[in-house]
mmCIF file of the N, C-alpha and C atoms, coordinates in Angstrom:
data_MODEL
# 
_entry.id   MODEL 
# 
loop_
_atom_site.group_PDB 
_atom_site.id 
_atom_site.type_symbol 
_atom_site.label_atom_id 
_atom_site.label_alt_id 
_atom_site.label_comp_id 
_atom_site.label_asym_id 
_atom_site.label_entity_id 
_atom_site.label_seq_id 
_atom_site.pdbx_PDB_ins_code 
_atom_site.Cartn_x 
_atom_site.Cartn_y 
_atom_site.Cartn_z 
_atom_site.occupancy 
_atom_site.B_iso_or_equiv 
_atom_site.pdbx_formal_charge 
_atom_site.auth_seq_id 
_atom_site.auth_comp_id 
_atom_site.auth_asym_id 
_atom_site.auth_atom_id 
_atom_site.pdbx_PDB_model_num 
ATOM 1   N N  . UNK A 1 1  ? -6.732  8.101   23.260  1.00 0.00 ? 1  UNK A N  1 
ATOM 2   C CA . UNK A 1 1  ? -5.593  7.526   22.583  1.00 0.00 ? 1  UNK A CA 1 
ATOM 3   C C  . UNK A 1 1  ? -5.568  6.009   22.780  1.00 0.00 ? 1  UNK A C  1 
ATOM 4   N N  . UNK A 1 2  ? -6.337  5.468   23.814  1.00 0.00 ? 2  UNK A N  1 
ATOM 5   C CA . UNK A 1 2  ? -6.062  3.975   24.050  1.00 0.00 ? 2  UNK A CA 1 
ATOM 6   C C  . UNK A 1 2  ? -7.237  3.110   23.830  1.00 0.00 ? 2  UNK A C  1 
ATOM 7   N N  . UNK A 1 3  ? -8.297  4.174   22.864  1.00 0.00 ? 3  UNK A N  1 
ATOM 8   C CA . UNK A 1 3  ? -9.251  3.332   22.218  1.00 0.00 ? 3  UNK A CA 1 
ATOM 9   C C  . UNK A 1 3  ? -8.770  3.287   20.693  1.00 0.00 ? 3  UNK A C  1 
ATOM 10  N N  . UNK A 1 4  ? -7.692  4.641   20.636  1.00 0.00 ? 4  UNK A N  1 
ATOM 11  C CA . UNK A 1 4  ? -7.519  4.377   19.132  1.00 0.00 ? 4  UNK A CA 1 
ATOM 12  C C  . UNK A 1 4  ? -6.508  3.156   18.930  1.00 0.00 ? 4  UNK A C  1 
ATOM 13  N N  . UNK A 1 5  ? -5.913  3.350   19.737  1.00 0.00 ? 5  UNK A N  1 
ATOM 14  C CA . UNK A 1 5  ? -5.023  2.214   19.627  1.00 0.00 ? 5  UNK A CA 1 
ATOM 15  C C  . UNK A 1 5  ? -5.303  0.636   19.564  1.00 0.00 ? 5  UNK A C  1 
ATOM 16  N N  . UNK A 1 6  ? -6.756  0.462   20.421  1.00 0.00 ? 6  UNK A N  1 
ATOM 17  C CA . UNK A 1 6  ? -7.100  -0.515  20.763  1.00 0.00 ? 6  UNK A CA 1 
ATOM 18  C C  . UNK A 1 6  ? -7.376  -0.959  19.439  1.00 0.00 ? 6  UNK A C  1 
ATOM 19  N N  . UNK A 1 7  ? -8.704  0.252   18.586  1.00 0.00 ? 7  UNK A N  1 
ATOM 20  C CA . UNK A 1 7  ? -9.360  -0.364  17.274  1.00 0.00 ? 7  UNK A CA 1 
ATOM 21  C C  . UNK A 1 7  ? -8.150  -0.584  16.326  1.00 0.00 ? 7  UNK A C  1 
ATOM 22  N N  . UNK A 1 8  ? -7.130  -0.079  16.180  1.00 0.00 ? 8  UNK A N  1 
ATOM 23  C CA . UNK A 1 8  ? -6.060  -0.163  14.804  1.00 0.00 ? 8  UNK A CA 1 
ATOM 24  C C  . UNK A 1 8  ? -5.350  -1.643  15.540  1.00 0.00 ? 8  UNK A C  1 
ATOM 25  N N  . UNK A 1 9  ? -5.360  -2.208  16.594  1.00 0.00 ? 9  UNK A N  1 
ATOM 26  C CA . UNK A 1 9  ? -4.432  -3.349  16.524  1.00 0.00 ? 9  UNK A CA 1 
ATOM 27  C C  . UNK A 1 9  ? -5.825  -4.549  16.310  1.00 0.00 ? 9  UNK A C  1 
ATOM 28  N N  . UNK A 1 10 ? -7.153  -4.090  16.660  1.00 0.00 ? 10 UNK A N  1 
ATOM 29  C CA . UNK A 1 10 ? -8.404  -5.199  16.790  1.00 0.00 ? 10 UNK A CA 1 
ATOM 30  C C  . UNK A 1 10 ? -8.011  -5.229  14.638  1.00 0.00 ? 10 UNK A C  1 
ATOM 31  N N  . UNK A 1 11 ? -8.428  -3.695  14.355  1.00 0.00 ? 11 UNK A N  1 
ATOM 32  C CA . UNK A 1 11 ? -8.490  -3.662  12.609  1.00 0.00 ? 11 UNK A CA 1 
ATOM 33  C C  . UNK A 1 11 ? -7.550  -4.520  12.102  1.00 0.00 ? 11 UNK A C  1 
ATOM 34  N N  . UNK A 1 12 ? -5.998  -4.284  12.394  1.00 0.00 ? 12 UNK A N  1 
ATOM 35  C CA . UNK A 1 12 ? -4.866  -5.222  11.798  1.00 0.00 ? 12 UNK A CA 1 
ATOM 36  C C  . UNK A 1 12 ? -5.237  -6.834  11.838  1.00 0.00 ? 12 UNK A C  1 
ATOM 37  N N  . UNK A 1 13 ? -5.617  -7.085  12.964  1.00 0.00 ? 13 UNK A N  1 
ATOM 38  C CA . UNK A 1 13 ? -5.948  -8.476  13.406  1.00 0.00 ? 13 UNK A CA 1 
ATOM 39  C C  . UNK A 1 13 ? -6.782  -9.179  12.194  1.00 0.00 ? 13 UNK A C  1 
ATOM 40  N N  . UNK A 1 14 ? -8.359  -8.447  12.810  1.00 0.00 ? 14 UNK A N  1 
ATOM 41  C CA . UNK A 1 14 ? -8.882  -8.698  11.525  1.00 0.00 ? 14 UNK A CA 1 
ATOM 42  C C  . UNK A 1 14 ? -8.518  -8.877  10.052  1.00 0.00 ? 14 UNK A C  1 
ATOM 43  N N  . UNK A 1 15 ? -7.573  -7.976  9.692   1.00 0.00 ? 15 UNK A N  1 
ATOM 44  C CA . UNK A 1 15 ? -7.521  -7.401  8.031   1.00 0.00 ? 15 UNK A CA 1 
ATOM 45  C C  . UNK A 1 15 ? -6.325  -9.215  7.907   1.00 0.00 ? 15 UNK A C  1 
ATOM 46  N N  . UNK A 1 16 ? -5.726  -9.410  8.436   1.00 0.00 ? 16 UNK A N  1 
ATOM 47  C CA . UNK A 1 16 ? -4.075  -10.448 8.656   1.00 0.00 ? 16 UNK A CA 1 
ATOM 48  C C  . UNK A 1 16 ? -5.577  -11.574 8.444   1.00 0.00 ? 16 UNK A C  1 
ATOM 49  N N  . UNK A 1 17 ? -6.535  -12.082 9.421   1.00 0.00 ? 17 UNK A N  1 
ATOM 50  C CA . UNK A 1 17 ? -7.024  -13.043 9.084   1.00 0.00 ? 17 UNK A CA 1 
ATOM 51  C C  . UNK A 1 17 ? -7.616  -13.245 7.891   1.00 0.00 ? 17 UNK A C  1 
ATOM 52  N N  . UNK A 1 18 ? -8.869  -12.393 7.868   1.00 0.00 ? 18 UNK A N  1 
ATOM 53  C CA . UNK A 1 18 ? -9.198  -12.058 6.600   1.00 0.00 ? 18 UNK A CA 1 
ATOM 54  C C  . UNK A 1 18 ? -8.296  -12.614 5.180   1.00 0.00 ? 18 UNK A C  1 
ATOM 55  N N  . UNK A 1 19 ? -7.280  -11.918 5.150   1.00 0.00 ? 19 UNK A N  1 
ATOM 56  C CA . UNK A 1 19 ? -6.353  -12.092 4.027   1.00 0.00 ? 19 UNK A CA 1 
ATOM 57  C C  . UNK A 1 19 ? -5.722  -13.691 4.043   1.00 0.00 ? 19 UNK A C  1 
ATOM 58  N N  . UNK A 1 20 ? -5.768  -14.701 5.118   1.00 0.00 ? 20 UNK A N  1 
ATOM 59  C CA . UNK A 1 20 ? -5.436  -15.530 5.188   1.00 0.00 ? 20 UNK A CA 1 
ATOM 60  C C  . UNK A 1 20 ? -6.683  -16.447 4.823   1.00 0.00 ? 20 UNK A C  1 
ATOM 61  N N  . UNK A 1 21 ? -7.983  -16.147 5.025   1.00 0.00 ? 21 UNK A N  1 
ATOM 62  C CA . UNK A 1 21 ? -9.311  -17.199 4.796   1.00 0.00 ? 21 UNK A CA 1 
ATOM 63  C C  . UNK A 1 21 ? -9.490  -17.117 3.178   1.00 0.00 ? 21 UNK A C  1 
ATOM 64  N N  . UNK A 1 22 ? -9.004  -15.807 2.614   1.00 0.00 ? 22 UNK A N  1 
ATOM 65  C CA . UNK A 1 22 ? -9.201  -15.494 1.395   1.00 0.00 ? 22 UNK A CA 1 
ATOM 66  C C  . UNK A 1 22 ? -8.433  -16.020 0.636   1.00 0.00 ? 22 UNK A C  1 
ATOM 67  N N  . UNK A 1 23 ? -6.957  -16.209 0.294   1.00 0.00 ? 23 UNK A N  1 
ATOM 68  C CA . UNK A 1 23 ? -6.566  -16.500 -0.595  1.00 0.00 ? 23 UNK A CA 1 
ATOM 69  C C  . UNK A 1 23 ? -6.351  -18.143 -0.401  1.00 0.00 ? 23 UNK A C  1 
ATOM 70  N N  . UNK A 1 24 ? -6.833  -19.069 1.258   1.00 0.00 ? 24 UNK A N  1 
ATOM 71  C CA . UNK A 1 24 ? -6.724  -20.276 1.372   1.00 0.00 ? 24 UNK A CA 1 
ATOM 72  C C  . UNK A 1 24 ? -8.052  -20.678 0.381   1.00 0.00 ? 24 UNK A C  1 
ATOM 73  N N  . UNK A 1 25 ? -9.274  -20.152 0.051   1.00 0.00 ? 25 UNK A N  1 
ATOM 74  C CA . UNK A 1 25 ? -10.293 -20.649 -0.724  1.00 0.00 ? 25 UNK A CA 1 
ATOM 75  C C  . UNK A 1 25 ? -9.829  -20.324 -2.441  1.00 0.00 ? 25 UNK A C  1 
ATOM 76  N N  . UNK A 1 26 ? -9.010  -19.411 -2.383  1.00 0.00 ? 26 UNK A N  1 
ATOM 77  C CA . UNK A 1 26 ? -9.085  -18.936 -3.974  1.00 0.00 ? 26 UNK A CA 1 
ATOM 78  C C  . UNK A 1 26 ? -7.675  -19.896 -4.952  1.00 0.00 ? 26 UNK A C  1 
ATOM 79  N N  . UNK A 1 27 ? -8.575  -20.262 -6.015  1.00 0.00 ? 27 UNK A N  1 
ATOM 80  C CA . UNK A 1 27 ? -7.331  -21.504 -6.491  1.00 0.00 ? 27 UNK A CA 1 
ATOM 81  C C  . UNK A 1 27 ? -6.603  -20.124 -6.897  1.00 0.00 ? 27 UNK A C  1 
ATOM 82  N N  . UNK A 1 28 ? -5.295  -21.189 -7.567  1.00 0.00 ? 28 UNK A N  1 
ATOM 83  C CA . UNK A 1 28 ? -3.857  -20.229 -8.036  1.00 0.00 ? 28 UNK A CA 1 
ATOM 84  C C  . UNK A 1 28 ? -4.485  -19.262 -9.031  1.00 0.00 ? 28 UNK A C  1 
ATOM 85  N N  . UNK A 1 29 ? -3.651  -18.201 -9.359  1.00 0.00 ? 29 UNK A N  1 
ATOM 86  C CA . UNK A 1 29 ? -3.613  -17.462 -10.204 1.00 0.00 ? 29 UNK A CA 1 
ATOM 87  C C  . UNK A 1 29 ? -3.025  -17.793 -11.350 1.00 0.00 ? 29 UNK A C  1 
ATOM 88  N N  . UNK A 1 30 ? -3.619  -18.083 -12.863 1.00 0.00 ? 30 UNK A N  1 
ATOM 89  C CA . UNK A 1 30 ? -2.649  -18.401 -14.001 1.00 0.00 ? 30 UNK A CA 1 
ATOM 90  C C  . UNK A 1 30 ? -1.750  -17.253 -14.074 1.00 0.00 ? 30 UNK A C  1 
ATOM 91  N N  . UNK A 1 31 ? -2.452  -15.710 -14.355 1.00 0.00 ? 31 UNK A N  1 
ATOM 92  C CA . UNK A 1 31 ? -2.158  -14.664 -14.958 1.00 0.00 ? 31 UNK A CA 1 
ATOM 93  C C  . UNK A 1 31 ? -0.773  -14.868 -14.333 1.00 0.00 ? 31 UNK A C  1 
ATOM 94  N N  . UNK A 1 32 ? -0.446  -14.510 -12.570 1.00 0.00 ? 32 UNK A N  1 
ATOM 95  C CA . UNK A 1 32 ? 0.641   -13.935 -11.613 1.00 0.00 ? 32 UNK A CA 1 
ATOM 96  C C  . UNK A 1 32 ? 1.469   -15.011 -12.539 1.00 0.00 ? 32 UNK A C  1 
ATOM 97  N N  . UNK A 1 33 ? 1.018   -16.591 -12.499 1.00 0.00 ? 33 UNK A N  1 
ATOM 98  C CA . UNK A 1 33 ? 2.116   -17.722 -12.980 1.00 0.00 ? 33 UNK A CA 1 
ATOM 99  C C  . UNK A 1 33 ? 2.796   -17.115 -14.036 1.00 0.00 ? 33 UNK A C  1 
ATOM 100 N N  . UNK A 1 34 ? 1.895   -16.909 -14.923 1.00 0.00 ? 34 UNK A N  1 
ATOM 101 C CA . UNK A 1 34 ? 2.712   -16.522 -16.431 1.00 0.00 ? 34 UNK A CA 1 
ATOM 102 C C  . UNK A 1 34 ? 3.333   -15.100 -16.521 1.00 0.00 ? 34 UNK A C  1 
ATOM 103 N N  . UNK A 1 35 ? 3.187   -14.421 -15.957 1.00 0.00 ? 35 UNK A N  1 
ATOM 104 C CA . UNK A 1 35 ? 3.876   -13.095 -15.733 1.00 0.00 ? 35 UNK A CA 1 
ATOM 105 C C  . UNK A 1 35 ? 5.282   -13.544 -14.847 1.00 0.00 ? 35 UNK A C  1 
ATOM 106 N N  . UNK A 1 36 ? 4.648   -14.108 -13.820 1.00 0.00 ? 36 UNK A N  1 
ATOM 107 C CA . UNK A 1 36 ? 6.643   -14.307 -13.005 1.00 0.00 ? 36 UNK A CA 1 
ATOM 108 C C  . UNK A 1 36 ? 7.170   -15.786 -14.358 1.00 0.00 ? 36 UNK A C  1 
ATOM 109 N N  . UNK A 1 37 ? 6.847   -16.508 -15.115 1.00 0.00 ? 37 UNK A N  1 
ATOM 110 C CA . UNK A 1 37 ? 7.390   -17.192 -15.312 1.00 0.00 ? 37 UNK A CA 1 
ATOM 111 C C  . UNK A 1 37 ? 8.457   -16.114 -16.612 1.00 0.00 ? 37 UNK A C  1 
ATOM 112 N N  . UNK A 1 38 ? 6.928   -15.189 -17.352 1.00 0.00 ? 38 UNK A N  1 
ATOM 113 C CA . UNK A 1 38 ? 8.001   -14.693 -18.570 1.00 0.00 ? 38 UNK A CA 1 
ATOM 114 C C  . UNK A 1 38 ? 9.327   -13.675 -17.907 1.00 0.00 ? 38 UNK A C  1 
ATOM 115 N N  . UNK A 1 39 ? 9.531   -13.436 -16.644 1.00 0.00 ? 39 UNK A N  1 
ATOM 116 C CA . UNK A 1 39 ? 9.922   -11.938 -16.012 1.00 0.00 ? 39 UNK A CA 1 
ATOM 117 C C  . UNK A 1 39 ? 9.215   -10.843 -16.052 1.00 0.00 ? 39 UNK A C  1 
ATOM 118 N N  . UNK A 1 40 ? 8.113   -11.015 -16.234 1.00 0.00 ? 40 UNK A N  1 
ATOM 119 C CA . UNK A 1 40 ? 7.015   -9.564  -16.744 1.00 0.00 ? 40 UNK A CA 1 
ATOM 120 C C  . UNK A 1 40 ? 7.014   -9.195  -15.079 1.00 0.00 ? 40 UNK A C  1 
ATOM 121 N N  . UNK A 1 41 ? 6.259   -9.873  -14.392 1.00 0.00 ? 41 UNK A N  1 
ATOM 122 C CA . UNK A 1 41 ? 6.189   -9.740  -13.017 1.00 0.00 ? 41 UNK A CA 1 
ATOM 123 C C  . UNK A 1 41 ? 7.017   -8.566  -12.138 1.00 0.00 ? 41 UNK A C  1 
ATOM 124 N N  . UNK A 1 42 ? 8.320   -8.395  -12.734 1.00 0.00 ? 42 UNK A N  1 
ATOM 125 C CA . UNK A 1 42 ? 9.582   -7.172  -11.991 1.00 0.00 ? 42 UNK A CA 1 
ATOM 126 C C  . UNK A 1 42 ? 8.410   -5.855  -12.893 1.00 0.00 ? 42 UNK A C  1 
ATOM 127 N N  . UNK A 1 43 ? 8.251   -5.707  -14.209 1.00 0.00 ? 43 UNK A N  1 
ATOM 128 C CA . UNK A 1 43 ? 8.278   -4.581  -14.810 1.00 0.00 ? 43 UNK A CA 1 
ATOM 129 C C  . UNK A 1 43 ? 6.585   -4.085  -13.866 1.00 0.00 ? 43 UNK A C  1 
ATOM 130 N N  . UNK A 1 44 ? 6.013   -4.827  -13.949 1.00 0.00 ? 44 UNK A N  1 
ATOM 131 C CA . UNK A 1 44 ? 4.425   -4.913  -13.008 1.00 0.00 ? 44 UNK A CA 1 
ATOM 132 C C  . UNK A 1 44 ? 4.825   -3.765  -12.014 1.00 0.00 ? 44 UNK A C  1 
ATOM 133 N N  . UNK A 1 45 ? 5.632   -4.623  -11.093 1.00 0.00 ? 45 UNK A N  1 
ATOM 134 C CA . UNK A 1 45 ? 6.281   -4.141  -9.325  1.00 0.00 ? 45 UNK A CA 1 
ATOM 135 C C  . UNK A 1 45 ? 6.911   -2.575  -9.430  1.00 0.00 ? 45 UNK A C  1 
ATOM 136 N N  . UNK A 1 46 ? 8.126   -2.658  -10.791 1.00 0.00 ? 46 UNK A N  1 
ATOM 137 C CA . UNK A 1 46 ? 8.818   -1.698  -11.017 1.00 0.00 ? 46 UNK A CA 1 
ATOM 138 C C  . UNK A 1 46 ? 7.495   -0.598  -11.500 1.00 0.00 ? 46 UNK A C  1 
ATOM 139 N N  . UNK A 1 47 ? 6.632   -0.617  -12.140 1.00 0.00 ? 47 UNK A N  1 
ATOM 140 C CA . UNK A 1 47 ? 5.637   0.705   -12.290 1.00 0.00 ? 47 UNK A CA 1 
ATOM 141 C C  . UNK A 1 47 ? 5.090   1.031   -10.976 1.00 0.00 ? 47 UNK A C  1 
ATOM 142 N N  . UNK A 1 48 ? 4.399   -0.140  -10.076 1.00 0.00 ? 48 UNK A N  1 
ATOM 143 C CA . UNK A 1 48 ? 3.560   -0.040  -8.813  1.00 0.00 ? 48 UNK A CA 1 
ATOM 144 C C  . UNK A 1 48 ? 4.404   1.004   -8.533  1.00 0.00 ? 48 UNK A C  1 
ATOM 145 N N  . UNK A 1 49 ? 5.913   0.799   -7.919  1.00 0.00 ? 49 UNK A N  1 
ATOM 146 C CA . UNK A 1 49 ? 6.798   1.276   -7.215  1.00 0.00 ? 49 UNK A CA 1 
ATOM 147 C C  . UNK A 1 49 ? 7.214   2.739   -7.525  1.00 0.00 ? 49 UNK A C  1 
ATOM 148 N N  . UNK A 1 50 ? 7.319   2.986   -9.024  1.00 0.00 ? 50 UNK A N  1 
ATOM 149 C CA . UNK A 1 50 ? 7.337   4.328   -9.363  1.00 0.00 ? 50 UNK A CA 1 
ATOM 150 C C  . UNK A 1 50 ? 6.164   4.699   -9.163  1.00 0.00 ? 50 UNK A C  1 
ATOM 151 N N  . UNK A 1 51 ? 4.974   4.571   -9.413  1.00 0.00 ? 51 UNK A N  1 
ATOM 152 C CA . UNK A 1 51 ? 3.327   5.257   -9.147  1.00 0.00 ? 51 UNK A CA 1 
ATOM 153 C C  . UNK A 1 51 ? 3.828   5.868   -7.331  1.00 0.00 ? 51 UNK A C  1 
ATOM 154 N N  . UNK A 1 52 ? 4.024   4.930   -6.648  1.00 0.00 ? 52 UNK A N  1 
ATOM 155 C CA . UNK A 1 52 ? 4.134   5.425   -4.866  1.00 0.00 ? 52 UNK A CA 1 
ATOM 156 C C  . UNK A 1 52 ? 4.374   6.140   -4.658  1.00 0.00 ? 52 UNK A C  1 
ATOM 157 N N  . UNK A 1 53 ? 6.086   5.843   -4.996  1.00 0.00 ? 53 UNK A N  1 
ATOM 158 C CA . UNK A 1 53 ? 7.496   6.884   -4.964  1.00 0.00 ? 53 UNK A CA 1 
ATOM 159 C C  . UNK A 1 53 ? 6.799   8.319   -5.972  1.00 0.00 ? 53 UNK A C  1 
ATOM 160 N N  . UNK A 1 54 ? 5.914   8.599   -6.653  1.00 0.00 ? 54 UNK A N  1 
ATOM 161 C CA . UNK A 1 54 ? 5.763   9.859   -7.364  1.00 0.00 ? 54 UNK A CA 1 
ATOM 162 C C  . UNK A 1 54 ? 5.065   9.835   -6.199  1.00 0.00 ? 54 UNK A C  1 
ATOM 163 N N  . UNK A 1 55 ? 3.921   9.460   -5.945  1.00 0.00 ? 55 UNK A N  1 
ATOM 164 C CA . UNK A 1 55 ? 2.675   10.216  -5.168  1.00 0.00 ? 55 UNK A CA 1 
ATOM 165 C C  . UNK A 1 55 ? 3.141   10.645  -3.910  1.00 0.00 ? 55 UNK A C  1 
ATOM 166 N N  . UNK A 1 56 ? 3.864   9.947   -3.161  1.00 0.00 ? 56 UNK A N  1 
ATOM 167 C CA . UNK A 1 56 ? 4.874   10.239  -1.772  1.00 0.00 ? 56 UNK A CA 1 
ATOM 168 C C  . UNK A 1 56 ? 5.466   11.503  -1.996  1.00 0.00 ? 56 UNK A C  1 
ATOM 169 N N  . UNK A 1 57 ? 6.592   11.644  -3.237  1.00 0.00 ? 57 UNK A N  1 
ATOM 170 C CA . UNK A 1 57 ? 7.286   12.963  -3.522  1.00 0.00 ? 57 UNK A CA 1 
ATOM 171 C C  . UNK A 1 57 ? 6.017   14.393  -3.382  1.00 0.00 ? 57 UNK A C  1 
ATOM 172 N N  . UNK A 1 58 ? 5.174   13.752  -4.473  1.00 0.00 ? 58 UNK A N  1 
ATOM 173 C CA . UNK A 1 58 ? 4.316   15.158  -4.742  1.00 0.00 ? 58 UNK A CA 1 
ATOM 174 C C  . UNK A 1 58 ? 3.351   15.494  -2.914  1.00 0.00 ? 58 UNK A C  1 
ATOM 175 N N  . UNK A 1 59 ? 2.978   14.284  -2.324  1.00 0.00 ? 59 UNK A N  1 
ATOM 176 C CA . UNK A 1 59 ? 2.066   14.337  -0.791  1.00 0.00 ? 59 UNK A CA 1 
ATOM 177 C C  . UNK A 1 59 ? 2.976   15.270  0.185   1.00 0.00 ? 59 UNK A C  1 
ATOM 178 N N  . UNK A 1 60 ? 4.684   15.053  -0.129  1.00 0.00 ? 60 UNK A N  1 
ATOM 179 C CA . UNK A 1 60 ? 5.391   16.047  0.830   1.00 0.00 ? 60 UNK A CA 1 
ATOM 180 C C  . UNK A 1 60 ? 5.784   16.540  0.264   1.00 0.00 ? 60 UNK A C  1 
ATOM 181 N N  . UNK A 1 61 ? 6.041   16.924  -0.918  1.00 0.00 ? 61 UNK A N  1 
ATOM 182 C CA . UNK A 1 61 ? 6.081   18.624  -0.969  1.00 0.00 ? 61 UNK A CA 1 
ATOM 183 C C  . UNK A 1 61 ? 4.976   19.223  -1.011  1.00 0.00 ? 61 UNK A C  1 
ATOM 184 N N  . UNK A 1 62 ? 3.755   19.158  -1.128  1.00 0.00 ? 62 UNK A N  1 
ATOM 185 C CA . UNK A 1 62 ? 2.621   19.862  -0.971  1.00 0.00 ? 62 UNK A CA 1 
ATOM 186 C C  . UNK A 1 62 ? 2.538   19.649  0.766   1.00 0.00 ? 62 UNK A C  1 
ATOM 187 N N  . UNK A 1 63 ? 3.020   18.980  1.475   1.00 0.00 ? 63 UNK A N  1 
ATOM 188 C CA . UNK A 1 63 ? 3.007   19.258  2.799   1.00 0.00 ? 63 UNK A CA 1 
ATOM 189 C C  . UNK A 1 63 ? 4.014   20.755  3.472   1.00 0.00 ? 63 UNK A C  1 
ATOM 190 N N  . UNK A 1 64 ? 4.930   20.319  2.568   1.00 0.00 ? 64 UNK A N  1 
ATOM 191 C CA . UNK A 1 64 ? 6.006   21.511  3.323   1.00 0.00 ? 64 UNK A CA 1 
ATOM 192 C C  . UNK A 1 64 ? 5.437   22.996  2.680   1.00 0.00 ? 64 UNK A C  1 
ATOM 193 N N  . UNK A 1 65 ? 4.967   23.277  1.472   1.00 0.00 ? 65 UNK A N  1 
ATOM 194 C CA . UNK A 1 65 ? 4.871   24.249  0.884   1.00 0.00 ? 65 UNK A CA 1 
ATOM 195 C C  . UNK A 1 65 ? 3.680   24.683  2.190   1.00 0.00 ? 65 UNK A C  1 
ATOM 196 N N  . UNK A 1 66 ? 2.890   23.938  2.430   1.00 0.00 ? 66 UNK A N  1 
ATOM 197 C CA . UNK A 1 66 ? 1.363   24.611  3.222   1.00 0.00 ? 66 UNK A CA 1 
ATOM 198 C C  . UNK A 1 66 ? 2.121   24.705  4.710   1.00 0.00 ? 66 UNK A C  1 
ATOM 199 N N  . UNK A 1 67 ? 2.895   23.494  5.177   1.00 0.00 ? 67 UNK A N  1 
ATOM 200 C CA . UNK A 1 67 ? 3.712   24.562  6.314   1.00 0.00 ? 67 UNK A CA 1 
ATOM 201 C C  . UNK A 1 67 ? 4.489   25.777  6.557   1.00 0.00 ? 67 UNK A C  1 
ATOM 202 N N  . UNK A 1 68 ? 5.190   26.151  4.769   1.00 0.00 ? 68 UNK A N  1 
ATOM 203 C CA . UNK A 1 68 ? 5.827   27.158  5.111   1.00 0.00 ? 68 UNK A CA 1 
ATOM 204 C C  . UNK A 1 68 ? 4.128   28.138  4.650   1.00 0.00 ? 68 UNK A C  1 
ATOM 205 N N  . UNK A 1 69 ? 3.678   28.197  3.787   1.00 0.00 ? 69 UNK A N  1 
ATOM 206 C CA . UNK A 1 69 ? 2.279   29.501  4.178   1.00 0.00 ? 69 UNK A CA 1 
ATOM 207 C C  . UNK A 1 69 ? 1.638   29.044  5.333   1.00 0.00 ? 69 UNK A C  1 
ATOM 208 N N  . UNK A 1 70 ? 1.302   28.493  6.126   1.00 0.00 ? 70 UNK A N  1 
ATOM 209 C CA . UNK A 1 70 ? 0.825   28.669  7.696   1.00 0.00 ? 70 UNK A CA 1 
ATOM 210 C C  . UNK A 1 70 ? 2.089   28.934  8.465   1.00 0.00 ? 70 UNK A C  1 
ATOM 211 N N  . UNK A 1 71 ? 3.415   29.065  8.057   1.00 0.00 ? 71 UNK A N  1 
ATOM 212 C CA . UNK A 1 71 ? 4.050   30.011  9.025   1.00 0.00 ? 71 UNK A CA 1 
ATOM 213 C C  . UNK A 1 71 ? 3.988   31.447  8.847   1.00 0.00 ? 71 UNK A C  1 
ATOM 214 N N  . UNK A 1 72 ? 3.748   31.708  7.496   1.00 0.00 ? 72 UNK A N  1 
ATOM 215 C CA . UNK A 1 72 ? 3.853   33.092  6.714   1.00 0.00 ? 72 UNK A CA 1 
ATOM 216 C C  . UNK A 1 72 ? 2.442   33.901  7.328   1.00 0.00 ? 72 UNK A C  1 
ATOM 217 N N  . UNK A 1 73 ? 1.484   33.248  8.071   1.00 0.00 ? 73 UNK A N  1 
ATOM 218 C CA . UNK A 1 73 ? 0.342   33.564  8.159   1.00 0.00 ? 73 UNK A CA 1 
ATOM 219 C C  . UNK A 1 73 ? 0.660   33.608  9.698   1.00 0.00 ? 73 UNK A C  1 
# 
């Protein structure tokens, strides 16, 4: 347990820098500009957000259904 722990806080570390060397080399984005400038940008977020929120709903109830047949078993 205290190697897993070790690699997921070394992984985070990494992944936080990483993401910081990357977008300091990459010029701006037009597309993101012109999407938050028209308001498009919310409707973008608002689909991401429903896509999750479905896949989350459907990941636990297919969790509970297989706990209640491995109790039935």
């Amino acid at each position: 347990m205290k190697k897993l722990s070790f690699l997921v806080l070394l992984t985070l570390c990494f992944a936080n820098t990483f993401a910081q060397i990357s977008s300091a080399k990459l010029p701006p984005i037009d597309m993101a500009d012109e999407l938050r400038s028209n308001g498009k940008i919310y409707v973008v977020v608002l689909t991401i957000a429903i896509i999750f929120v479905g896949l989350s709903i459907y990941l636990f109830s297919i969790d509970r259904r297989l706990k209640k047949i491995e109790k039935e078993k």
